[in-house]
N, CA, C and O atoms as a GROMACS GRO file, in nm:
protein
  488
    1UNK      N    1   8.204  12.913   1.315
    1UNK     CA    2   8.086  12.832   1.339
    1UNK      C    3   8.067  12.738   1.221
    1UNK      O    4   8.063  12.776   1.104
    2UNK      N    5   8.057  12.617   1.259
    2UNK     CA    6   8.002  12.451   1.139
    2UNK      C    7   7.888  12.519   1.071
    2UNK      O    8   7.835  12.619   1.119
    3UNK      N    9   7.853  12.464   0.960
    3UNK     CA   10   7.750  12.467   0.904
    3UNK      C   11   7.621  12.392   0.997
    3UNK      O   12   7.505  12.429   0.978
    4UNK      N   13   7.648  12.303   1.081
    4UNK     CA   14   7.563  12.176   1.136
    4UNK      C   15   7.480  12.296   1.248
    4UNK      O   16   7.362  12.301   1.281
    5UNK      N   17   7.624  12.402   1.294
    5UNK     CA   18   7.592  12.503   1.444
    5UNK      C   19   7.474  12.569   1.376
    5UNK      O   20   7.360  12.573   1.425
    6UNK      N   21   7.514  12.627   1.248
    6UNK     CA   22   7.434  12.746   1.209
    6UNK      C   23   7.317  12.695   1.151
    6UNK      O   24   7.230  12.773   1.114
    7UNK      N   25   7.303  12.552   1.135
    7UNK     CA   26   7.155  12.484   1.100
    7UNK      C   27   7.075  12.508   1.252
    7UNK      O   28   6.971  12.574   1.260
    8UNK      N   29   7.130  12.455   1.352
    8UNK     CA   30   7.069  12.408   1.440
    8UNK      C   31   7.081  12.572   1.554
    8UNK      O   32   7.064  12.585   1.676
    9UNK      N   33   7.109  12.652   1.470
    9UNK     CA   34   7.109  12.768   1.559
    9UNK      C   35   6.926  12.861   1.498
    9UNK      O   36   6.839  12.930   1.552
   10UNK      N   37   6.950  12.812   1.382
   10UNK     CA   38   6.819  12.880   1.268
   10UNK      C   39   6.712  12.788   1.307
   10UNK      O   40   6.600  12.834   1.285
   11UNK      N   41   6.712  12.677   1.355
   11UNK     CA   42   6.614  12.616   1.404
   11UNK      C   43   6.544  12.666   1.513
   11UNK      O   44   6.432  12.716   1.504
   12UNK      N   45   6.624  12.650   1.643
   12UNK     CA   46   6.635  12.704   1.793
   12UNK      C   47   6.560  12.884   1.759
   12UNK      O   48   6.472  12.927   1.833
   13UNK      N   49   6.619  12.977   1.627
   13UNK     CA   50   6.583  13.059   1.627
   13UNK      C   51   6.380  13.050   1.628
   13UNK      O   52   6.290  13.110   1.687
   14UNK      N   53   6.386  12.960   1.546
   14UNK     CA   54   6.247  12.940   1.491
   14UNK      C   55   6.151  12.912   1.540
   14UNK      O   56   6.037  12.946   1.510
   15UNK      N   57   6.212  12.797   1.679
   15UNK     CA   58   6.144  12.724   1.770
   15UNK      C   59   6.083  12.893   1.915
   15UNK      O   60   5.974  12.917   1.966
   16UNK      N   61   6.198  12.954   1.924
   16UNK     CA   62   6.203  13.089   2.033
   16UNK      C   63   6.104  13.118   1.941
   16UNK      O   64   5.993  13.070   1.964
   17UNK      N   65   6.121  13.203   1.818
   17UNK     CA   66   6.008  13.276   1.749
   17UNK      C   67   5.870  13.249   1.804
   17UNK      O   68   5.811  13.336   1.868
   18UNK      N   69   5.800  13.088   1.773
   18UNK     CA   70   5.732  13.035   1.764
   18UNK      C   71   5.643  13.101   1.923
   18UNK      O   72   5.533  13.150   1.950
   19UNK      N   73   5.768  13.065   1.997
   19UNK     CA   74   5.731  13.059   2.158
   19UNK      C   75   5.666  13.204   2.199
   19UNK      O   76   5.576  13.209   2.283
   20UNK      N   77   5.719  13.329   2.132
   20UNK     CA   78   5.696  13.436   2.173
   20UNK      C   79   5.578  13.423   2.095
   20UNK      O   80   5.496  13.481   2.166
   21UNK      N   81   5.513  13.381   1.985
   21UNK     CA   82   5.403  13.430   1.941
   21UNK      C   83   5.297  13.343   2.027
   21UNK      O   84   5.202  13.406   2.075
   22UNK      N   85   5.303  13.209   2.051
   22UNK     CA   86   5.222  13.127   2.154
   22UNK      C   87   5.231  13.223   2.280
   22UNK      O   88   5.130  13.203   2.348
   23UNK      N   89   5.293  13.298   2.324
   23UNK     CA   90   5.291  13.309   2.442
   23UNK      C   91   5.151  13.459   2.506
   23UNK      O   92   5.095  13.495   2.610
   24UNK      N   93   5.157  13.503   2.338
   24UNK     CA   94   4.992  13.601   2.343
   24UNK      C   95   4.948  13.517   2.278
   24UNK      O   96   4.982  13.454   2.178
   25UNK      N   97   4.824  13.522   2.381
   25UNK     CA   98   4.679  13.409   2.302
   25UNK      C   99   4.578  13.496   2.219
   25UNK      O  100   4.459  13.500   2.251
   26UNK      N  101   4.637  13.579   2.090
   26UNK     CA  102   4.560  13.616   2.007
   26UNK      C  103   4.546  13.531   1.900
   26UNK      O  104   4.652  13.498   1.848
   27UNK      N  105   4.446  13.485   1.853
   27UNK     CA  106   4.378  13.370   1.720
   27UNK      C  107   4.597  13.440   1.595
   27UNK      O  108   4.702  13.378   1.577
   28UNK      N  109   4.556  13.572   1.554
   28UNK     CA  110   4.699  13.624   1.502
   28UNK      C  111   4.882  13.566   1.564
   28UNK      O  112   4.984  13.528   1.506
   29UNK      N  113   4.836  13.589   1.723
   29UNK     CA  114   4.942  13.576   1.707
   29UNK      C  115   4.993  13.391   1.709
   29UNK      O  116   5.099  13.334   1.686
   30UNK      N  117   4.898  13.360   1.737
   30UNK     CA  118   4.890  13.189   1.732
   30UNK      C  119   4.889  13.099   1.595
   30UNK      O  120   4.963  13.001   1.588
   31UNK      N  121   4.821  13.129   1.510
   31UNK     CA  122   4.845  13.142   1.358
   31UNK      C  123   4.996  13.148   1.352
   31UNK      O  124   5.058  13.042   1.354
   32UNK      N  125   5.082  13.302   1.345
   32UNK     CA  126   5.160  13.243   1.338
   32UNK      C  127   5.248  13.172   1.453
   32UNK      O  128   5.334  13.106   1.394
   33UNK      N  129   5.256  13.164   1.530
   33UNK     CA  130   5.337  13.064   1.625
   33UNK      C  131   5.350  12.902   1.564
   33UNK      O  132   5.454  12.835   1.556
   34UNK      N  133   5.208  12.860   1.522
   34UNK     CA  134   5.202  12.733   1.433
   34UNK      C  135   5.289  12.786   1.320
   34UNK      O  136   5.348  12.873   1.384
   35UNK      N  137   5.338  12.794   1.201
   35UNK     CA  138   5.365  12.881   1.092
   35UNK      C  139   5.494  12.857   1.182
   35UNK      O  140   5.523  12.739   1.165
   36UNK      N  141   5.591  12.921   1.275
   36UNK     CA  142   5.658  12.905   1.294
   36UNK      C  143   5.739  12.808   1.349
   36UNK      O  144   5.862  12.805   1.349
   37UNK      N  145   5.652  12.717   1.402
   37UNK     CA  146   5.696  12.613   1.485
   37UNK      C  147   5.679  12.445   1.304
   37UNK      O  148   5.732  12.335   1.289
   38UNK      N  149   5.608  12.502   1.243
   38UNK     CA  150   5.615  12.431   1.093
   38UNK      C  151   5.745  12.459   1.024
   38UNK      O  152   5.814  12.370   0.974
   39UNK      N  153   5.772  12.572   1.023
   39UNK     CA  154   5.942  12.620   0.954
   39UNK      C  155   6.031  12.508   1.066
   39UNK      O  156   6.097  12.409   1.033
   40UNK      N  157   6.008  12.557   1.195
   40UNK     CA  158   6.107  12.448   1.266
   40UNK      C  159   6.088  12.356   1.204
   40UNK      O  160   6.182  12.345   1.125
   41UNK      N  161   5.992  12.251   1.187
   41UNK     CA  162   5.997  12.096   1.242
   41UNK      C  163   6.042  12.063   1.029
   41UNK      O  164   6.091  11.957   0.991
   42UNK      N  165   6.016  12.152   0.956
   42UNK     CA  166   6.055  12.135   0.812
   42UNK      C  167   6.202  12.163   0.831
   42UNK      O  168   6.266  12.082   0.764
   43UNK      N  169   6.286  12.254   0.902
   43UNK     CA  170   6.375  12.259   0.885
   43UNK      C  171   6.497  12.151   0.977
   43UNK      O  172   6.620  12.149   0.971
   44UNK      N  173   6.393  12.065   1.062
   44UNK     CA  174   6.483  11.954   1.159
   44UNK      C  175   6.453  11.860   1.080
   44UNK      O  176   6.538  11.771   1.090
   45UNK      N  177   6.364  11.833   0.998
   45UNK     CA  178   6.378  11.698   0.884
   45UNK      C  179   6.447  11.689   0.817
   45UNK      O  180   6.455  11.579   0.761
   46UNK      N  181   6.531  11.786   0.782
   46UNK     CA  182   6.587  11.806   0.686
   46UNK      C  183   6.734  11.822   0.705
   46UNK      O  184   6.820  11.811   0.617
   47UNK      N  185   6.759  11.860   0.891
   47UNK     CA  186   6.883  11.852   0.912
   47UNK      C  187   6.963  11.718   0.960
   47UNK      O  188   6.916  11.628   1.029
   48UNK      N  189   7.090  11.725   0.909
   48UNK     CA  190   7.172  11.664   0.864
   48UNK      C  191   7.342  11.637   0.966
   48UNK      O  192   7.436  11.561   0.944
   49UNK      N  193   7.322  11.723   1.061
   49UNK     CA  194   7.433  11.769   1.111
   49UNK      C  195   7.435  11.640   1.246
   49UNK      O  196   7.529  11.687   1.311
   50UNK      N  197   7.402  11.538   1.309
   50UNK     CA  198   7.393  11.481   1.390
   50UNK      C  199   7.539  11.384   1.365
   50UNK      O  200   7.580  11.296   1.440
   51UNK      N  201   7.584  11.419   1.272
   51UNK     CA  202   7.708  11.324   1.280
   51UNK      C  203   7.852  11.447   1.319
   51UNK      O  204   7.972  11.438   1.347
   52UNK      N  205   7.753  11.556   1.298
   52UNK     CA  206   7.869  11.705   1.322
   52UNK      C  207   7.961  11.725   1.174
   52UNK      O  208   8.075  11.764   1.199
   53UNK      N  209   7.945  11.715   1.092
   53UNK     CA  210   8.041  11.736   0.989
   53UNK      C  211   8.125  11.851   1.010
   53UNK      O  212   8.072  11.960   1.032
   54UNK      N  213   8.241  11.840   1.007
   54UNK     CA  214   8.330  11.983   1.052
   54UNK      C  215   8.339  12.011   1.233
   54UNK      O  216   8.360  12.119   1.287
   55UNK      N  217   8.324  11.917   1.280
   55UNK     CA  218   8.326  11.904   1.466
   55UNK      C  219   8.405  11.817   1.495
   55UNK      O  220   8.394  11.733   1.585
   56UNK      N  221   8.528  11.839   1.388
   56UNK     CA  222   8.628  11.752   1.463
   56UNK      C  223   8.746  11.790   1.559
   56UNK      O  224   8.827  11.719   1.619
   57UNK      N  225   8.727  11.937   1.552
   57UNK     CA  226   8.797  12.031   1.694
   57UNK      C  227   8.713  12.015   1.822
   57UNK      O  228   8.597  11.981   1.846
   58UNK      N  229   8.819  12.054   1.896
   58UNK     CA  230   8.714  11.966   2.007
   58UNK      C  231   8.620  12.169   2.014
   58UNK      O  232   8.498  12.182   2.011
   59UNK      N  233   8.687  12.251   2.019
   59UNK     CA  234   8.600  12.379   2.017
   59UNK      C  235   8.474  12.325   1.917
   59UNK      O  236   8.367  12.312   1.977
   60UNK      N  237   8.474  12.303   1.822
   60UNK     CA  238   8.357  12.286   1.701
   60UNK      C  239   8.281  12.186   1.771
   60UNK      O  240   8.158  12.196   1.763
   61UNK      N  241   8.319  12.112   1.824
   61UNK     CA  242   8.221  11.979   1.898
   61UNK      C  243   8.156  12.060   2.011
   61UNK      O  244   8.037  12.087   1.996
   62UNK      N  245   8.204  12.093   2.095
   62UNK     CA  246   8.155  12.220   2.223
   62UNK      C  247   8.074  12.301   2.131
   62UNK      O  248   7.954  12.287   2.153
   63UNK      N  249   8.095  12.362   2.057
   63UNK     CA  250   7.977  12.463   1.996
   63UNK      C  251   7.842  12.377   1.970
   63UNK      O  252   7.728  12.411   2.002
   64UNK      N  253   7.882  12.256   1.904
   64UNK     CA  254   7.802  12.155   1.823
   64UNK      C  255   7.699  12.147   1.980
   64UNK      O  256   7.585  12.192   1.990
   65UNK      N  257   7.784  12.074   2.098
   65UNK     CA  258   7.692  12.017   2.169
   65UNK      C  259   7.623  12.141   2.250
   65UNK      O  260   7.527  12.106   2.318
   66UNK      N  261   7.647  12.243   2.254
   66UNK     CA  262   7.611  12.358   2.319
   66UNK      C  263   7.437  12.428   2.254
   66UNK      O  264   7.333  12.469   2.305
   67UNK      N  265   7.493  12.405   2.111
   67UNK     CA  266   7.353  12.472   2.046
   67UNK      C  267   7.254  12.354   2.040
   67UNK      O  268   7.133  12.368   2.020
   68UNK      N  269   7.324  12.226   2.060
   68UNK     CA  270   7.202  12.147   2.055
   68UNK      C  271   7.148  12.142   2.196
   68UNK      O  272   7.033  12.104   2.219
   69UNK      N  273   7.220  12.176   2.280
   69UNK     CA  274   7.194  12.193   2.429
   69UNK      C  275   7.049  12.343   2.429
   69UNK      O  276   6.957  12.350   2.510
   70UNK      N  277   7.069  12.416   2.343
   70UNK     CA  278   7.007  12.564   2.355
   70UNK      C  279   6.853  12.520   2.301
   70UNK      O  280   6.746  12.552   2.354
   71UNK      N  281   6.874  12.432   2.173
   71UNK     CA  282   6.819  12.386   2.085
   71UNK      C  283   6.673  12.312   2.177
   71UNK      O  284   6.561  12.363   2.171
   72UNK      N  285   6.699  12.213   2.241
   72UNK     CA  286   6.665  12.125   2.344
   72UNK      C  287   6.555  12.221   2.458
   72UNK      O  288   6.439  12.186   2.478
   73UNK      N  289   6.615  12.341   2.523
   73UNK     CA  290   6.580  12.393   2.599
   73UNK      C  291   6.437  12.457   2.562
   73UNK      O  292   6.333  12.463   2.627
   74UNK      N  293   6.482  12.518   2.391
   74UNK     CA  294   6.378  12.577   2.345
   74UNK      C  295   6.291  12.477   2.276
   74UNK      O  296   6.195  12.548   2.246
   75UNK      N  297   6.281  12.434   2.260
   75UNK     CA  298   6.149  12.283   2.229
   75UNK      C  299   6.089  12.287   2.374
   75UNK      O  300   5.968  12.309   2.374
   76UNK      N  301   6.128  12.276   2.456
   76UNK     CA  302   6.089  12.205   2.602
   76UNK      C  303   5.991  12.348   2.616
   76UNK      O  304   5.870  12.341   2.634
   77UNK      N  305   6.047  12.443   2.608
   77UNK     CA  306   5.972  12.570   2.652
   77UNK      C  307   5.891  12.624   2.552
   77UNK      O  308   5.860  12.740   2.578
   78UNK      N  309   5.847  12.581   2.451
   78UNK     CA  310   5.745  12.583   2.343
   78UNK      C  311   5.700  12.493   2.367
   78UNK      O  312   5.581  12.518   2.352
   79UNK      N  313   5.714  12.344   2.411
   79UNK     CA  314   5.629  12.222   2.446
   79UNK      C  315   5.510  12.268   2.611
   79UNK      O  316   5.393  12.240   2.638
   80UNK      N  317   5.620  12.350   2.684
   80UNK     CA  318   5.545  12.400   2.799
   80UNK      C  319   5.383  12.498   2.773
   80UNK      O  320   5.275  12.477   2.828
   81UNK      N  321   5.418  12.605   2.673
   81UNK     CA  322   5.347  12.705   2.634
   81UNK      C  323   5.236  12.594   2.567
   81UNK      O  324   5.122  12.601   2.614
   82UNK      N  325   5.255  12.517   2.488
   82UNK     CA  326   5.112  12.456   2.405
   82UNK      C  327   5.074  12.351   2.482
   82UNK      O  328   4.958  12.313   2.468
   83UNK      N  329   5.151  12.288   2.569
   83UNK     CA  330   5.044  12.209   2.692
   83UNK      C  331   4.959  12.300   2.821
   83UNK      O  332   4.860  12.264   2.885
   84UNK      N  333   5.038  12.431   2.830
   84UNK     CA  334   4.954  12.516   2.891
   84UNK      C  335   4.822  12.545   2.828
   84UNK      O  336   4.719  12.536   2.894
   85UNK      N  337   4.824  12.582   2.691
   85UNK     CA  338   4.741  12.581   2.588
   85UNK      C  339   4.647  12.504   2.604
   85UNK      O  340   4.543  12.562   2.637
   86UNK      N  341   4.637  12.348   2.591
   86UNK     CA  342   4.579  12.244   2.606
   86UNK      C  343   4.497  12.253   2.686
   86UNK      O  344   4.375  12.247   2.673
   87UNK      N  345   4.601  12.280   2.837
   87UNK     CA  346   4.500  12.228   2.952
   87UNK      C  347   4.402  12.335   2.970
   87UNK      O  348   4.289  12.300   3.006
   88UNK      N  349   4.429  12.491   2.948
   88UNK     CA  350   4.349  12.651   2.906
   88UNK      C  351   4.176  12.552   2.840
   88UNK      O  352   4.080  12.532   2.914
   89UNK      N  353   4.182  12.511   2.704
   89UNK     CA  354   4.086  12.486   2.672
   89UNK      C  355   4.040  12.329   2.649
   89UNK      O  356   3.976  12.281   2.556
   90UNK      N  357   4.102  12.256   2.782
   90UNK     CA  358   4.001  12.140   2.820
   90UNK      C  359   3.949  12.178   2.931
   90UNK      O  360   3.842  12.130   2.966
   91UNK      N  361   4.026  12.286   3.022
   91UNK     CA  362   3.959  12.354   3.132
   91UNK      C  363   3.804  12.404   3.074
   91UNK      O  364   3.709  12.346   3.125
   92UNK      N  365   3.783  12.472   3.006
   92UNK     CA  366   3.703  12.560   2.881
   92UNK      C  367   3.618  12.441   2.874
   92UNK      O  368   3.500  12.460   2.904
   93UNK      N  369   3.657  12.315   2.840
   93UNK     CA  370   3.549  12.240   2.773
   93UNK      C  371   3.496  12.198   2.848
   93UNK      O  372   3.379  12.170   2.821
   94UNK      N  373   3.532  12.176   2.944
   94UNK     CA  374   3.474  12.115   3.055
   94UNK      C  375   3.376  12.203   3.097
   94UNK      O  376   3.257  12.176   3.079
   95UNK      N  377   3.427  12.348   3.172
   95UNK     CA  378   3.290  12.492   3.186
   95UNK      C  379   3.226  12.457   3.124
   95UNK      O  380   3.125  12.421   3.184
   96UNK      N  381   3.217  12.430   2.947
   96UNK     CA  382   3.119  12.462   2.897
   96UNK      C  383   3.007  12.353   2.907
   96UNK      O  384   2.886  12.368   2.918
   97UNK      N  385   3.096  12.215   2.901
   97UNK     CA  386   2.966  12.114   2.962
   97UNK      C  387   2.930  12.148   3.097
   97UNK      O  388   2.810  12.174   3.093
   98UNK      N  389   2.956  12.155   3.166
   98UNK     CA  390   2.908  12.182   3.281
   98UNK      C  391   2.778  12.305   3.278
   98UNK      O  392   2.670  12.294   3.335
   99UNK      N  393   2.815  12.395   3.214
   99UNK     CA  394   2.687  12.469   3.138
   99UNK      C  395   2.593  12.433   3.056
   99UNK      O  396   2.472  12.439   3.076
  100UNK      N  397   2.648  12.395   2.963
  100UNK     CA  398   2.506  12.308   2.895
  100UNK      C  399   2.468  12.196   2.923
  100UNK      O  400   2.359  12.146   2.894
  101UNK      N  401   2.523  12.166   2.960
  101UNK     CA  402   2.460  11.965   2.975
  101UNK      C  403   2.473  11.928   3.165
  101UNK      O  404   2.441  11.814   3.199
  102UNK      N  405   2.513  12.018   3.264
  102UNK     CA  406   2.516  11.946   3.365
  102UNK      C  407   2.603  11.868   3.422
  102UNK      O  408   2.722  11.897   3.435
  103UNK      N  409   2.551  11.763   3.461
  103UNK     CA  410   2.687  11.675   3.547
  103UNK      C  411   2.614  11.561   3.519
  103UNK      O  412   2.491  11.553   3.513
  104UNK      N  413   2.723  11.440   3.496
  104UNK     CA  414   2.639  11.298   3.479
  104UNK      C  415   2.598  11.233   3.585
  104UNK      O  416   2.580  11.316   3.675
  105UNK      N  417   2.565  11.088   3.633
  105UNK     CA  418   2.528  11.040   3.730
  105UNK      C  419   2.644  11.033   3.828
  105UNK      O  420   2.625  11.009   3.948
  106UNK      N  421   2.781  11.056   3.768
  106UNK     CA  422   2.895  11.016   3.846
  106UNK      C  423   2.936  11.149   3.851
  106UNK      O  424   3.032  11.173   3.779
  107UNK      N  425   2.885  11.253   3.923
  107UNK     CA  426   2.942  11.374   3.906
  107UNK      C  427   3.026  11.436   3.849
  107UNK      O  428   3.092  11.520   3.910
  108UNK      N  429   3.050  11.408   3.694
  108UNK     CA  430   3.100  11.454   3.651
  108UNK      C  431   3.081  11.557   3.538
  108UNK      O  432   2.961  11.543   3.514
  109UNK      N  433   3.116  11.629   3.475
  109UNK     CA  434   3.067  11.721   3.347
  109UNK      C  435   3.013  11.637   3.225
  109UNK      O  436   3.074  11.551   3.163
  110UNK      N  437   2.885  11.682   3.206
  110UNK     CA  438   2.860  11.630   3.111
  110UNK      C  439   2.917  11.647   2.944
  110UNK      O  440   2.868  11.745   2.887
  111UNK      N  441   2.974  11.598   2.895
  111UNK     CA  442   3.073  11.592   2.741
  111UNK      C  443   2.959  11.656   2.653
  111UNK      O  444   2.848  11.614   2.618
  112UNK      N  445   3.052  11.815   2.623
  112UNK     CA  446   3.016  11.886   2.522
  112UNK      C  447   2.969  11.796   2.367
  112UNK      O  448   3.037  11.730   2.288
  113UNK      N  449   2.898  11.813   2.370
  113UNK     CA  450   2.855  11.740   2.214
  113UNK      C  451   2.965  11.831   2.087
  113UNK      O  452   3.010  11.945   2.077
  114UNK      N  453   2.973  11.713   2.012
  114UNK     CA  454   3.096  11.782   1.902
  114UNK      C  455   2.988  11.810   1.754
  114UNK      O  456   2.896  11.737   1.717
  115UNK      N  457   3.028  11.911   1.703
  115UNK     CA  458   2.994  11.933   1.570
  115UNK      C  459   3.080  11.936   1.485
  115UNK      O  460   3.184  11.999   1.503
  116UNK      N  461   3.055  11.868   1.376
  116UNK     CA  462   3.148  11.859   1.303
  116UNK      C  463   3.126  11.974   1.197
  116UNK      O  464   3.019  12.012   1.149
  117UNK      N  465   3.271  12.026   1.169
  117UNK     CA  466   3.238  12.187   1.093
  117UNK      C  467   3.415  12.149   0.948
  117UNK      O  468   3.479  12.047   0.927
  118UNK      N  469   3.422  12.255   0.904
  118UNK     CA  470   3.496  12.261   0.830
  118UNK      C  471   3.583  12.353   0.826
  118UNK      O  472   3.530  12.439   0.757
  119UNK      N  473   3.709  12.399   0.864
  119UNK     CA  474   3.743  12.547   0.868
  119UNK      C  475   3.867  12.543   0.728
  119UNK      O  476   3.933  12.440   0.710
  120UNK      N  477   3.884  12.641   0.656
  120UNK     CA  478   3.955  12.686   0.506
  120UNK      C  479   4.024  12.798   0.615
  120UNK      O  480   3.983  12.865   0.711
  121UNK      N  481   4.165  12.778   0.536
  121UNK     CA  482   4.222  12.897   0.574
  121UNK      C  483   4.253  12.943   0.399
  121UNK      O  484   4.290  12.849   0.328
  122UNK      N  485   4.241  13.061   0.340
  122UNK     CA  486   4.300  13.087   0.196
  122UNK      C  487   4.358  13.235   0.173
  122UNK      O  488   4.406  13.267   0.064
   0.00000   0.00000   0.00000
């Protein structure tokens, strides 16, 4: 295995990680899922392998395009889990105007008023 495979295999690892912790919606296990999906995106800035260094067998090129193939899949399916996410609590925001504030003249939910707060993590 290239050095470029085993970058982009530790990535893909990082990106799956990420996915299993998004995929329980505990405040913990979501914490880290972010945390993990940050190791990814620090460790794809940083990679280097898009020209394949050492993929000049055609086997090493097949590995090359294979893990970026794996690579690909798992972004898409961590991109799935946090737009599920999304739509979970604009669904939410919406209930909640609809609870406090009603519906506007155009039947629609009335927009939760925002507070502005501060949150520290340390």
């Amino acid at each position: 295995m290239t050095p470029a495979v085993e970058d982009l295999a530790a990535i893909r690892q990082a990106v799956e990680r990420a996915s299993a912790f998004l995929a329980d919606p505990s405040p913990p296990s979501l914490d880290r899922g972010t945390a993990e999906l940050e190791q990814a995106l620090r460790q794809l800035a940083t990679f280097r392998g898009g020209l394949c260094p050492g993929c000049e067998s055609p086997p090493a090129r097949t590995a090359f395009l294979s893990e970026a193939e794996r690579l690909r899949i798992a972004i898409y399916c961590a991109a799935r889990l946090l737009q599920g996410a999304a739509d979970f609590f604009s669904g939410w925001n919406r209930r909640l105007g609809e609870l406090l504030g009603g519906y506007t003249a155009h039947g629609d939910a009335a927009p939760v008023p925002r507070l502005s707060h501060l949150s520290l993590h340390g």
